[in-house]
N, C-alpha and C positions, 0 to 999 in steps of 0.2 A: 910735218907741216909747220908751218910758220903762222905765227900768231899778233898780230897788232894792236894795239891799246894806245890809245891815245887820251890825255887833259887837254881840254880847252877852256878857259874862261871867257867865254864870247861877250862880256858886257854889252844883253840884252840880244835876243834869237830874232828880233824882228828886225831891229835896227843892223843889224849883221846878216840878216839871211843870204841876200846874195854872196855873200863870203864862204860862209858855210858853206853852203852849197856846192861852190867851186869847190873850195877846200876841199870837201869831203869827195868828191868827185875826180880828185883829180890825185889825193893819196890815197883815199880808198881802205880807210883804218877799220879794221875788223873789228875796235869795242871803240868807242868814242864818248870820253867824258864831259859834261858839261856843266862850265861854273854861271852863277849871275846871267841866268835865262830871263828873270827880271819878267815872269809872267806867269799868269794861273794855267791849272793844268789843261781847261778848254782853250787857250789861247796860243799854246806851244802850234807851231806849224810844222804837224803830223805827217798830212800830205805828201807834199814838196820830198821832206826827205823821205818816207815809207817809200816816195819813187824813185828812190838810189839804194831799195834794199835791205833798208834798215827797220827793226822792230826797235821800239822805242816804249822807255816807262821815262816819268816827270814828277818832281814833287815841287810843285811850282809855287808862287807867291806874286801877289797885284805887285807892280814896278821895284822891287827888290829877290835880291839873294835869287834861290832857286836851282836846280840841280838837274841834270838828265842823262838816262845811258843809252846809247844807239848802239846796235848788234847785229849783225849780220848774220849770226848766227840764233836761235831761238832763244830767248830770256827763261830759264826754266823758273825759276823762282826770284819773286824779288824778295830779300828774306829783311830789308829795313826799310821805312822810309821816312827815317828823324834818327839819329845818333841818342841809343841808349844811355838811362841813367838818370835824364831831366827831370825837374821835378815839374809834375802832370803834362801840359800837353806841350808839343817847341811850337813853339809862333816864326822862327826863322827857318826858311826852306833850307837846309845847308848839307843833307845827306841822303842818299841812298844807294843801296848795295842789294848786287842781286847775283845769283848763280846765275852761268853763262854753258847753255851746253855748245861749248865749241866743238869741231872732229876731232883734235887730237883729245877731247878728254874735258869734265868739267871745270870751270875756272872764275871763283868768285872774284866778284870787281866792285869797286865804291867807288862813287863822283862826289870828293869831298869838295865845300865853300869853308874854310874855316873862318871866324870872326877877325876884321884887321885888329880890332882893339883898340887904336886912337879915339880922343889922345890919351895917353899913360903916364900916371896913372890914375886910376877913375874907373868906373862901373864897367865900362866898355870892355878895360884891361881884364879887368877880372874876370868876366863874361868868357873873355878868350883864352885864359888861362882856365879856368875850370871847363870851357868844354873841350879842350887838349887833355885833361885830366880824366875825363870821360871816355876821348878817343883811347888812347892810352889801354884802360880797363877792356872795353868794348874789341881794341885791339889783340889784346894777350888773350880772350878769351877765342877769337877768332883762330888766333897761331897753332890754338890744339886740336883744327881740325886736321893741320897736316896736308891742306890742299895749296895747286898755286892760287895765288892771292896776290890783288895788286889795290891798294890804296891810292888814288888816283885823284889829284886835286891842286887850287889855290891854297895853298897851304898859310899863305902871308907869313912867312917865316922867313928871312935872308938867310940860308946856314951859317956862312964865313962873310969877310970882309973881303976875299975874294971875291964873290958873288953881287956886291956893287959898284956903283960907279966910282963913288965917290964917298965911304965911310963915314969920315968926319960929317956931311951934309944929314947922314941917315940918323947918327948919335941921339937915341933918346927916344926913337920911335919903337911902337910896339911890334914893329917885324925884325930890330934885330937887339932888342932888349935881353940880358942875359936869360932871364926867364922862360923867354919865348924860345931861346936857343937852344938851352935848358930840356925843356919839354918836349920837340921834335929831336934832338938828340938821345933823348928817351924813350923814344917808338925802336929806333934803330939799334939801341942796346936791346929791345925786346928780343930781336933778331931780324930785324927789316933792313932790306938794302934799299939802298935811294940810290936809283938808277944810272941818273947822269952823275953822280960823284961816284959811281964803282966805275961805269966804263970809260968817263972821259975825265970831270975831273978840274979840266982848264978856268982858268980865272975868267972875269971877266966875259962868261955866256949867260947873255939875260934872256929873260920870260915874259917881261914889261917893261914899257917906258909908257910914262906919263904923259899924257896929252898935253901938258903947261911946258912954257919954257924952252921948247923945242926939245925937249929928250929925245925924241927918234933919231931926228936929223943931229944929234949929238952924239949919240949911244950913249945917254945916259939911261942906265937902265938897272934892274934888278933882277933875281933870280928867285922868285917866291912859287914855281909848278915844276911838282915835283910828282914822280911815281917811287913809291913806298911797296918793296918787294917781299914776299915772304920770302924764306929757305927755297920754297918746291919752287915757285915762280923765280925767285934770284939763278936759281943753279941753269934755268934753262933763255936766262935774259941775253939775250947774242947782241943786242944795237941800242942805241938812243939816240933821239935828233933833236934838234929843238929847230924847228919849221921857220926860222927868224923874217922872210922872207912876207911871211904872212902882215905883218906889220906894216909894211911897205904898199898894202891895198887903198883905195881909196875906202874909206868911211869905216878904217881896220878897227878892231878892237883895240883895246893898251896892251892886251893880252895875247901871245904866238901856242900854238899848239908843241906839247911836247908828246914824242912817239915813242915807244918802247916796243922792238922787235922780240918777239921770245918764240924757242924751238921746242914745241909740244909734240 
């Protein structure tokens, strides 16, 4: 069987719901990640989508960050809901991960928000670099479970300068800061494959364009959502799309869903 995971950064589940909905309705992604839900966990709209199938957990926040996994298949365990390591409790909604008992077999998943970090540098920066440094830990120790596994998020990280529009314009910011580079290039020496650069690769395919300035209608854009594979999930990932299409809605997100097909 075949298995679908999908990131989405919906900046804000209410303000996008009709999108979702269709979306979700019309690809029909067997895990679906969600960034910048930008609402507490009684305010997520449950309903709606629980009526397209989906069992759903939230670790939400009043009009910021905020995280969600929808599954079609039953949520066995949600085994985080804050990224290990913080010191005492995280005030930013930005992770959770849960076992998924899909049929072909079980398959942990995470909806990461990582921090943009602007501007750089300054507390923000740091903020974003130390909790990359936490993923990272929180990461390796995952890897020894030996299951597939898929990290699934806003990463705010540009990898290459392939990956935007215009480099020079970017220069200086905290998503494509050597640093920042740096640090998600160091999940993937863990032994993480990042999906759309193993299958496809091509310059030039963004994840966002900014609402100023006309970016859409330019394609000026970026590539910061990414799916982050382990070994057992890498060896059986067959497709990746990036939904570009999604953008092009009325009242769309800046953010397009990226899909990852995997043969379980």
């Amino acid at each position: 069987m075949t298995l679908s995971i999908a990131t989405w950064n919906v900046n804000s589940i209410k303000a996008r719901l009709p999108n979702v909905l269709e979306w979700l309705g019309e690809a029909k992604p067997d895990i679906a990640c969600l960034q910048e839900i930008k609402c507490q966990d009684e305010g997520f709209p449950r309903e709606e989508i629980e009526r397209l199938g989906y069992n759903i957990e939230t670790v939400g926040q009043k009009s910021y960050n905020g995280v969600a996994l929808l599954s079609r298949f039953p949520i066995e365990e949600v085994a985080e809901r804050a990224l290990p390591g913080g010191n005492g409790e995280e005030e930013q909604a930005r992770y959770i991960e849960a076992v998924i008992s899909a049929s072909g077999g079980p398959v942990r998943v995470a909806s990461i928000y990582l921090p943009n970090g602007n501007p750089a540098p300054g507390p923000k920066y740091d903020y974003k670099l130390e909790w990359m440094a936490r993923l990272h830990t929180h990461a390796a120790r995952l890897l020894a479970y030996e299951e597939p596994l898929v990290l699934a998020g806003d990463y705010n990280v540009i990898p290459r300068d392939a990956d935007v529009h215009d480099p020079a314009a970017w220069e200086g910011d905290a998503l494509t800061l050597p640093a920042s580079r740096d640090a998600f290039f160091a999940l993937q020496w863990l032994g993480f494959t990042e999906a759309f650069q193993h299958l496809d690769g091509r310059a030039h395919q963004y994840t966002f364009w900014d609402y100023q300035a006309g970016a859409w209608q330019k394609n000026n854009g970026i590539r910061i959502d990414h799916l982050l594979c382990s070994p057992q999930a890498a060896d059986r990932l067959k497709s990746v799309e990036i939904h570009k299409d999604v953008r092009g809605k009325e009242k769309a997100s800046d953010h397009v869903p990226v899909v990852g097909t995997f043969d379980l």
